[in-house]
C-alpha positions, 0 to 999 in steps of 0.5 A: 736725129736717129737714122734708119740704121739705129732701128731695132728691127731691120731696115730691109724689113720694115722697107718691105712691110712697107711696100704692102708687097706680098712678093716683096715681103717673101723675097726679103724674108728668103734673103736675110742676112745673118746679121737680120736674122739675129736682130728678127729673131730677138722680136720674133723667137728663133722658131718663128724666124726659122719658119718664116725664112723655110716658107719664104723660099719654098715659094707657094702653090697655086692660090686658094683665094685672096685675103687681106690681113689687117692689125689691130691698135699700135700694129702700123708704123708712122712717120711724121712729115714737115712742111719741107716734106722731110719724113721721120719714122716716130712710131715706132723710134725709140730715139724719136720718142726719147726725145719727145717727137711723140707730139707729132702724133697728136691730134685735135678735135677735129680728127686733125694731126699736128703735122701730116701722118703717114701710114708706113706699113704694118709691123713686123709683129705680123710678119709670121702671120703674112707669111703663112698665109701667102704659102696658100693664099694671095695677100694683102697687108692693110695697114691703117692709122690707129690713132684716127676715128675707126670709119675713116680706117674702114674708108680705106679699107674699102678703096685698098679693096677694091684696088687690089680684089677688083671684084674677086672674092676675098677673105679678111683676117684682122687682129684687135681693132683690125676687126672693128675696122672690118665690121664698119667696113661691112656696115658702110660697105655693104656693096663692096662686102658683098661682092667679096663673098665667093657665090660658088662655094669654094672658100676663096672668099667672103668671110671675116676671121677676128682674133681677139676683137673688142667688139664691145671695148676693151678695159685696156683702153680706160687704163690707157687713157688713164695711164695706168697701162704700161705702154704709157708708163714706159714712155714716161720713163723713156721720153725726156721732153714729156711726163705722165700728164703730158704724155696722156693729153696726147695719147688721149687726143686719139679718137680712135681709143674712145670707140673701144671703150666698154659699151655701157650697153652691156651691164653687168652691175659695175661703173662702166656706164659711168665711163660715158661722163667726162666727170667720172674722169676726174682731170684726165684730159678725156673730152666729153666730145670724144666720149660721145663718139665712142658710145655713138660708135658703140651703139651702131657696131652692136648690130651684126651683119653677116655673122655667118660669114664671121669667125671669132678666135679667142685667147683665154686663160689670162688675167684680163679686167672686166669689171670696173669701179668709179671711185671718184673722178679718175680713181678707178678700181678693176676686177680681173678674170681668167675668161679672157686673153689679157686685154679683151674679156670674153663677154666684151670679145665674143659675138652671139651666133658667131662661131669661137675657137680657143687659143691658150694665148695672149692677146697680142701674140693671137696672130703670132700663135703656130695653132692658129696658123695650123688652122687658119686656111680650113678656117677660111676655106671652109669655116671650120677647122681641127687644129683649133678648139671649137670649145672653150678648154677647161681653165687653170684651177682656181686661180681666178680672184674676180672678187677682188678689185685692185687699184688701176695704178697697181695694174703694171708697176715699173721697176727701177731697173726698167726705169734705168734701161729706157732712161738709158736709150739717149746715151751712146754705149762707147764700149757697145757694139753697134749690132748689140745696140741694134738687137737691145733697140730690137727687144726694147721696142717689142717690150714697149708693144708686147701687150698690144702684139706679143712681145718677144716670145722668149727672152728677157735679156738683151744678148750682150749681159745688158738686162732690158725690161720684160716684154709684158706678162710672159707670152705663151711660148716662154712659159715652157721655159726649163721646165722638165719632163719625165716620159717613161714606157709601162707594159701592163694593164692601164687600169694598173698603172700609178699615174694621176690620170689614165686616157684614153681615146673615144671616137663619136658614137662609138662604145668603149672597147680595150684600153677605154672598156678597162677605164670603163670597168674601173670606173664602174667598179666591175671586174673585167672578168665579170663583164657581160653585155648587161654590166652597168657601166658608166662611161659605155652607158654616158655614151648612149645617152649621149653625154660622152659624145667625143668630138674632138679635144673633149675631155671627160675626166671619172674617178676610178670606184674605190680608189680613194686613197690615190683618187686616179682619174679617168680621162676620156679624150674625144677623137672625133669622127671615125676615118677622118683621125690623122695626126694633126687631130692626134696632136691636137687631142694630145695638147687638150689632154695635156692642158686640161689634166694639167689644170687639175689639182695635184695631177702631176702624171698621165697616163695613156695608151699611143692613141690612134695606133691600132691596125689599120690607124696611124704608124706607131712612130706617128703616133708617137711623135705626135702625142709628144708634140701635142703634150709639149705644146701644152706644157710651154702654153701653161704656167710653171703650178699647172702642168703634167711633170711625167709622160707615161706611155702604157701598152698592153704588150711588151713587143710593143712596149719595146717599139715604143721605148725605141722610138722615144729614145730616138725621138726626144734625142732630136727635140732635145737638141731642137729646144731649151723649152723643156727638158725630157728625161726617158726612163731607160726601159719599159717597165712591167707592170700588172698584166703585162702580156707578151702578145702572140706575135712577140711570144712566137716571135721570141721562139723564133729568135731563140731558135736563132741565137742558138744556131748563130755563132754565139750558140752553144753546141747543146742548143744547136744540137736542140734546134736540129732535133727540133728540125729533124721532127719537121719530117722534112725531106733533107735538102729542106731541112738543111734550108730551114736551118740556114733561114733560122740562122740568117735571122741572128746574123742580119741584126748581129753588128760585129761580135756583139750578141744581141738579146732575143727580145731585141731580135724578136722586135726587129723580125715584126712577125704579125699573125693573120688571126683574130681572137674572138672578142669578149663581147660583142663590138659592132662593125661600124661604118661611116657614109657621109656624102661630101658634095661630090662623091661618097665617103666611107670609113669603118671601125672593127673590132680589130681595125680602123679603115681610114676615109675612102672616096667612092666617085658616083654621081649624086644623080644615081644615088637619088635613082637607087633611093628612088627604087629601094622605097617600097620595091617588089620583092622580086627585085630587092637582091639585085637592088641590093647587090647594085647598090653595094657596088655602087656606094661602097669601095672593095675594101668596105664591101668584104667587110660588110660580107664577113660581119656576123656581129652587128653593124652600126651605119652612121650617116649623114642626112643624105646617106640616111636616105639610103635604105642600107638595110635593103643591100646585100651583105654578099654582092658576089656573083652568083651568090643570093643577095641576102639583104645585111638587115635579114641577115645581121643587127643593123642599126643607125646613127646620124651624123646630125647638125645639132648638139644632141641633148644628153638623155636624162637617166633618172631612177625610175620605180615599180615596172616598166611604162609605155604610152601608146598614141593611136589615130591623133589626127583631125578626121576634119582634114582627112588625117584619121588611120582607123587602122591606127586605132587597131594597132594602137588597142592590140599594141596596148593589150600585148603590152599590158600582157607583158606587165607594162604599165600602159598609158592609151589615147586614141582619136583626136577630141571630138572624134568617136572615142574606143573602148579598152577593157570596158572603159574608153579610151581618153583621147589624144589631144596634142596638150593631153599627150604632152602633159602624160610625156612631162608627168610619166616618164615613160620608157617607150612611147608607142605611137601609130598615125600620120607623120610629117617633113616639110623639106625646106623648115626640118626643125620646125615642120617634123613630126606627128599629125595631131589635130591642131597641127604637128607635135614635134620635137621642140615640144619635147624641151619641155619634158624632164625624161624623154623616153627610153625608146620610141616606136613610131609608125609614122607614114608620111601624110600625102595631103600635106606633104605633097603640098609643102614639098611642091613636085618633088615625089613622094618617095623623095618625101619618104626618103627625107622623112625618118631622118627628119624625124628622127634627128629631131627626137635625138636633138631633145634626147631621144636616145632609140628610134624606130620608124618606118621609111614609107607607109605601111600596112597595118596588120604588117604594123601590128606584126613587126611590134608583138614581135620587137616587143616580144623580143625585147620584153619577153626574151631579154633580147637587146634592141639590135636582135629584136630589130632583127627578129621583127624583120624576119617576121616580116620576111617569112610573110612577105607574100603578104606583107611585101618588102615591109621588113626593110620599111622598119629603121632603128636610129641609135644602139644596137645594144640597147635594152629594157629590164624585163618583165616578170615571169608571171606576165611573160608567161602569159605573153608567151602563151597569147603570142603562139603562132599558128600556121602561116595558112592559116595565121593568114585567114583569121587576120585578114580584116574585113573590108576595113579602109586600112590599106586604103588610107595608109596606101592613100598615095599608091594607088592600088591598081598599081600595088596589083600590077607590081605583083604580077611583074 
């Protein structure tokens, strides 16, 4: 009988995973000897034994919370015990199995065993796993028996629990099946559930993360219980006591197999329900007893509880069956796909409404895979993560045969030198030594596993000459194995580099700029020295649309215009929000880049700028290192026909070409003396290509260098003799001339080693002269700025056109933002400055606010549903003392983005004919309730006639049904009913909807409660799904309807109301694919409604102007006014592009605008439009009253 010593993996291990020990586990890892090390290494990989034994013993912090971790089928050991009580590990032994103990394990109908079955820990596979977690992290091992019916495991789960947690918050990670035993845990548990959800909102507990789960079965399984799969195959040849037949009456006696057969619930057209019948299995020793259960199980698991508290990660890019055809009793025939891990297709896997993250890994390495352990405490913590892929990555190119079926005997076929290993295992190697026999036992008992839990990850050769069988299909970290690749450094313009595919990065909602506008001008095939501010370009218009959005690891690929022969490819990679770019994003943009270029046909090499090194972003050598890390990821996660064979670093400028030609000299030195993956190959210099500049820093830097060589000890007497001149003409007094020459030379001397000469480029790289000058940029890039409020304090980032200013934190109290929204809503003119200039110091670092003071160009706020409160057009650009608080919104463009919750939907653009179209909406609400704006109707007729004067085609409805219709050029005017206006918005297409009435936010239902007041009821976004082509640009003059809000909303105040309103409003029309919205933050007065629009709209239609200037222009209208208009201009919000805007109108008619539009004096502009006793500022002021507006003034 086998002893422990004759266990592959090492006793002090198994004894430790055993215990369920956390500290235990940790303090034998830190431990081991070089003897375990070397077996643990075989079934681990040298890496991960590394890492495993670094973070044993660095010991960990203070814990974040608790979580259990739980494996999936065949991831427990058992042992058998005889009535004597004597205990035998036989899952896994191989020399037990050798010798048939494996009928221990089976069961009866009943749920019973032959002999007692003992649960002996987790296996060594999740060892990493385990490891990583408690670096932060209070663990718990939960090892259950696999072979038994599932709610018995989730009983147990329970009372593991709740020993250990005691009623404190937990998370659970669970491998496999490990998550179907957590989900029946949560059905049957609920209480125990429940209490495990952290009720404060800090991440340590209360959510189920499930790698690879079959949560609707598993086709491994029907191969398994028919023993087509190689596990059982592998037994057969190994176990001397048992053939084929027998083996599977005991592997079939498991119940736990049955409840992750493929639930016939879900039909795709294929046999599965058939599975369901114990007729369709032929003689296979299945029982109709245990089918039934499975189906039962799977009818009850199909409902989810919780599932926002469930995180799904999945393996993808695996050949994977997921179709299955009866053929006769037994005989079965599969279809595979690539949309899945190898084991659990996605749509048998993936849970609706449950959040999924992407591994290009397998199934039973999910636990094992470094990516997942980069990301899984933010996954716990706080449910989401950047280190992994929250969208499904772009497969290998067709490489997918779903058409074909194969045979199930063909699914794993055995060879005669595996046969001959596992044969092997019952004879004594006299020769062998007993470490040799320890590690093949070792590498054997990972390859009978690997499907189930990874394998081993590297080799598939025992260490001593003797061959032992694959560890299943090749893990993902073997596939990198000898594979070459060549990294080379350009200087020159990327446009012009012969490379497959050129990248570069793209932060959210930010238009292209240097190395992404070349891409964008090579793409649209403009020359870049033709650019101007209307140049239709692709990848800048995408963007605006929305359709390029940059989250990320997204990838857009365009084909360069006119480059047919090579057919280059653009690459556009996501890089996520602006601020918050790191180097673990970095890395994580580069794999995705790589992986997806890779699976391209015939793309072979890529090309990129070093990402996310500009001013103010990450260190050249960071950056660096971490794309590189990123790309050799990818090339060890694909296949040997779908990766990047060359690496080509592109920079503008030769000093910087030269930086970076350093740092991978130094770099791919150390990995390639860390790894035997890949193989990098440098090119010994950056090469010149065409556009190539020096950059001043390096040109001035290069004279300086000059200068120094030829006062040094290698210069010659001439060039001294020209320095000296050079000096002499400084007008210098001579004490001074003599300290600029010896500075000169002290720069040669401090980088000259020995005798050796060093050339000037050299020099010149290492002084690292960096100008204080800025060149004017080609065209005008906004200023952007990032404010998002993160539950305790402010966070600001900004992007310039020369810098990147990383994530700051501006501690103030949530309180006092709320006081400073409350005062900036509709204030006395008077004290705006000193609003502005508080808020500015308030909510903004130093740093953030000399950006803002010396902008001249325009700024771009992107905001979160709560900074959108803030009327940031309101603050002042200078908040220096003394100076006049002049509002950023008076004196720049300022336009907004919000960071939204939605997925917004890419704005159709769609060839539109003839001239440009508007619908105009006045006063469609119910008179009934109290809901008509007689004003509307006025700004709605002189809106329609100003527009029509600029040769736009005018579509007008005013008033509800049944209310008193208007008249306009002799005709009436249709009314707007809610069905009329949506029927013109599908049929016309319009470029600008118009719209004055009443608006409306119900706080606690956004989504379904925003929008305008139309008899009847709102009209909200959701009613514009139905519409092909949303308009180019909406303006909206929406107040907030005091009847109705006040009323939805409760005690909260109207200005809160108002505050919420136009975020509200305007995240919704952008969810449908708005892209420009105009809008009002608090009710507004109606000749100052029917001012800012002939002003924006003469701007915009009249003069060429985009929407940013004519924003601008139309607050500064109102400005001029505000005796009479008060703070109005600040009322006026636009969310979307500065940049933005409509084709103009003709001559003819903007002639005849611009003769209707001549302004007279502000005297007497004001008597002959004051109206005449109209309820205008009554109805739209309903809820200020006008006592107090009077007493505001006289403040």
């Amino acid at each position: 009988m086998a002893g422990d010593n004759e266990l592959g993996i090492p006793k002090a291990i198994r004894t430790a995973l055993a215990s369920g020990n956390t500290e235990r586990i940790l303090e034998t890892v830190g431990d081991l000897t070089a003897e375990d090390t070397r077996l643990l290494e075989s079934v681990l990989g040298r890496d991960a034994v590394k890492g495993i034994k670094r973070k044993a013993r660095r010991g960990r912090a203070r814990a974040l919370g608790k979580v259990v971790v739980t494996h999936g089928i065949t991831g427990s050991e058992l042992a058998s015990v005889d009535t004597s009580g004597d205990e035998d590990k036989i899952w896994v032994n191989l020399f037990r199995l050798f010798n048939g103990r494996i009928d221990d394990l089976r069961m009866d109908p009943a749920g019973g065993s032959k002999m007692v079955v003992r649960v002996e820990g987790i296996r060594v596979e999740y060892l990493p796993l385990i490891v990583e977690l408690s670096s932060r992290w209070d663990v718990l091992p939960f090892a259950y028996d696999w072979r038994e019916n599932i709610d018995k495991s989730a009983a147990r789960l329970d009372s593991a629990i709740a020993d250990w947690a005691k009623g404190q918050p937990a998370h659970i990670v669970a491998h496999s099946m490990g998550g179907l035993v957590a989900r029946r845990f949560i059905q049957h548990f609920g209480q125990r559930w429940n209490s495990m959800n952290d009720s404060e909102g800090k991440g340590t507990g209360g959510r189920l993360v499930m790698l690879g789960t079959p949560n609707h079965g598993s086709f491994a399984v029907t191969l398994m219980l028919s023993g087509a799969e190689k596990l059982l195959k592998w037994l057969a040849a190994l176990d001397r006591r048992h053939d084929a037949k027998k083996l599977c009456e005991i592997i079939d006696s498991f119940h736990g197999s049955y409840q992750m057969l493929p639930s016939p619930l879900l039909s795709f057209g294929d046999d599965r329900h058939k599975l369901a019948k114990k007729a369709n299995w032929g003689g296979l020793p299945v029982t109709q007893a245990l089918l039934d259960l499975g189906l039962e199980f799977q009818k009850q698991i199909s409902s989810v509880i919780d599932r926002e508290r469930m995180i799904y990660v999945a393996g993808y890019d695996r050949k994977t069956p997921w179709r299955i055809q009866v053929d006769a009793g037994g005989k079965f025939k599969y279809q595979y796909t690539l949309n899945g891990d190898g084991r659990v297709p996605h749509e048998l896997g993936l849970l609706e409404g449950v959040p999924t993250y992407w591994l290009n890994e397998t199934h039973g390495a999910l636990p094992r895979n470094t990516r997942l352990h980069s990301g899984i405490h933010e996954l716990l913590q706080s449910g989401t993560t950047d280190a992994l892929e929250s969208r499904r990555p772009r497969s290998r190119a067709a490489r997918d045969a779903e058409a074909t079926w194969e045979n199930a005997e063909d699914y794993y076929v055995l060879s005669a030198k595996e046969r001959e290993t596992l044969r092997s295992i019952g004879t004594r190697n006299r020769a062998a030594r007993p470490d040799d026999i320890q590690e093949n036992l070792a590498l054997l008992e990972s390859g009978l596993l690997g499907d189930y839990l990874g394998g081993t990850p590297s080799r598939t050769h025992g260490p001593r000459g003797r061959v032992t069988p694959s560890a299943g299909r090749t893990s993902a970290s073997a596939k990198g194995a000898s594979r070459k690749l060549r990294i080379e450094v350009h200087c020159g313009d990327i446009t012009r580099v012969e490379a497959d595919v050129c990248a570069a990065g793209h932060y959210i909602g930010v238009e292209p700029q240097n190395a992404e506008l070349a891409l964008d001008c090579v793409v649209s095939g403009i020359k870049r020295s033709e650019l101007s501010d209307t140049s239709p370009l692709a990848i800048t218009g995408l963007t605006r649309r929305g359709a390029i959005k940059g989250e990320l690891g997204e990838v857009h690929f365009y084909p360069f215009a006119g480059d047919h022969h090579r057919r280059r490819l653009a690459a556009i990679a996501g890089m996520g929000l602006m601020g918050s770019f790191g180097r673990r994003q970095l890395v994580r943009l580069a794999e995705s880049l790589a992986s997806q270029s890779g699976s391209l046909p015939d793309a072979e090499s890529l090309c990129m700028v070093v990402i996310g090194s500009g001013v103010g972003g990450l260190r050249t050598r960071v950056a660096v290192e971490a794309i590189l890390e990123g790309v050799l990821n990818a090339i060890c996660d694909c296949d040997a026909t779908s990766c990047i064979k060359t690496l080509i670093f592109v920079e503008l400028h030769f000093g910087k070409a030269l930086e970076v030609q350093e740092i991978l000299k130094t770099h791919s030195k150390t990995l390639n003396g860390r790894t035997d993956r890949v193989q990098l190959e440098l090119g010994r210099r950056p090469r010149r290509g065409g556009g190539a500049r020096l950059g001043p820093d390096f040109a001035l830097a290069l004279a300086l260098s000059g200068l120094s060589l030829a006062t040094g000890k290698h210069g010659r007497p001439e060039d001294r003799q020209a320095v000296a001149t050079i000096v002499d003409s400084l007008g210098l007094p001579g004490r001074f001339k003599e300290q600029v020459t010896e500075e000169i030379a002290k720069l040669s001397e401090a980088a000259t080693e020995g005798e050796k000469r060093i050339a000037p480029s050299e020099l010149a790289r290492k002084l690292r002269l960096e100008l204080r000058r800025r060149d004017r940029a080609p065209r005008d890039i906004p200023t952007r700025l990032s404010v998002s409020w993160d539950g305790n304090n402010v966070v600001v980032a900004a992007l310039t056109d020369v810098a990147v200013v990383p994530e700051r934190a501006s501690g103030v109290q949530k309180s006092i933002v709320d006081e400073a929204v409350r005062r900036m809503v509709d204030p006395a003119i008077e004290t705006i400055a000193d609003l502005g200039r508080r808020v500015n110091f308030l909510l903004l670092p130093r740093d953030f606010r000399d950006i803002v003071r010396l902008t001249n160009g325009p700024v771009v706020l992107e905001v979160d549903r709560e900074m959108a409160k803030v009327h940031w057009e309101m603050i002042a650009q200078d908040a220096t003392r003394g100076t006049d608080g002049k509002a950023l919104g008076l004196s720049v463009q300022v336009a907004r983005q919000l960071r939204t919750a939605y997925s917004t939907v890419p704005a159709a653009e769609l060839p539109r004919k003839g001239s440009l179209t508007a619908l105009v909406i006045g006063d469609p609400g119910d008179p009934a309730l109290g809901h008509d704006l007689p004003g509307a109707r006025r700004e709605a007729m002189e809106v329609a006639a100003f527009l029509e004067s600029c040769g736009v085609n005018v579509t007008l409805m005013i008033g509800a049904p049944g209310s008193p219709s208007e008249q306009f050029k002799g005709e009436a005017v249709p009314s707007a009913s809610m069905f009329d206006v949506l029927g013109a918005l599908m049929d016309g297409g319009y470029d600008v909807l118009h719209y004055a009435g009443h608006g409306d936010f119900d706080a606690k239902d956004p989504s379904g409660r925003s929008g305008w007041q139309f008899k009847g009821g709102l009209l909200t976004a959701r009613e514009l799904e139905r519409v092909d082509l949303a308009p180019r640009l909406v303006v909206a003059n929406a107040c907030l309807s005091g009847l109705i809000s006040n009323k939805l909303a409760g005690a909260r105040a109207t200005q809160c109301l108002d505050a919420d309103l136009l975020p509200g409003l305007a995240d919704e029309f952008f969810r449908r694919g708005v892209r420009n919205y105009v809008g009002t933050a608090w009710e507004v007065d109606d000749l100052g409604a029917i001012e800012f629009s002939r002003t924006l709209y003469t701007s915009l239609l009249m003069r060429g102007d985009t929407l940013g200037a004519a924003m601008l222009a139309a607050r500064r209208a109102l400005k001029e006014q505000e005796q009479r208009f008060d703070a109005l201009w600040a009322a006026y919000q636009h969310y979307g592009s500065p940049g933005f805007t409509l084709p103009s109108s003709s001559s003819d008619a903007a002639n005849a605008a611009a003769a209707s539009t001549k302004r007279p004096s502000t005297k007497r502009g004001r008597k002959e439009t004051t109206p005449i006793a109209t309820p205008t500022a009554q109805r739209r002021k309903s809820s200020q009253p006008k006592s107090k507006r009077t007493a505001r003034k006289k403040k």
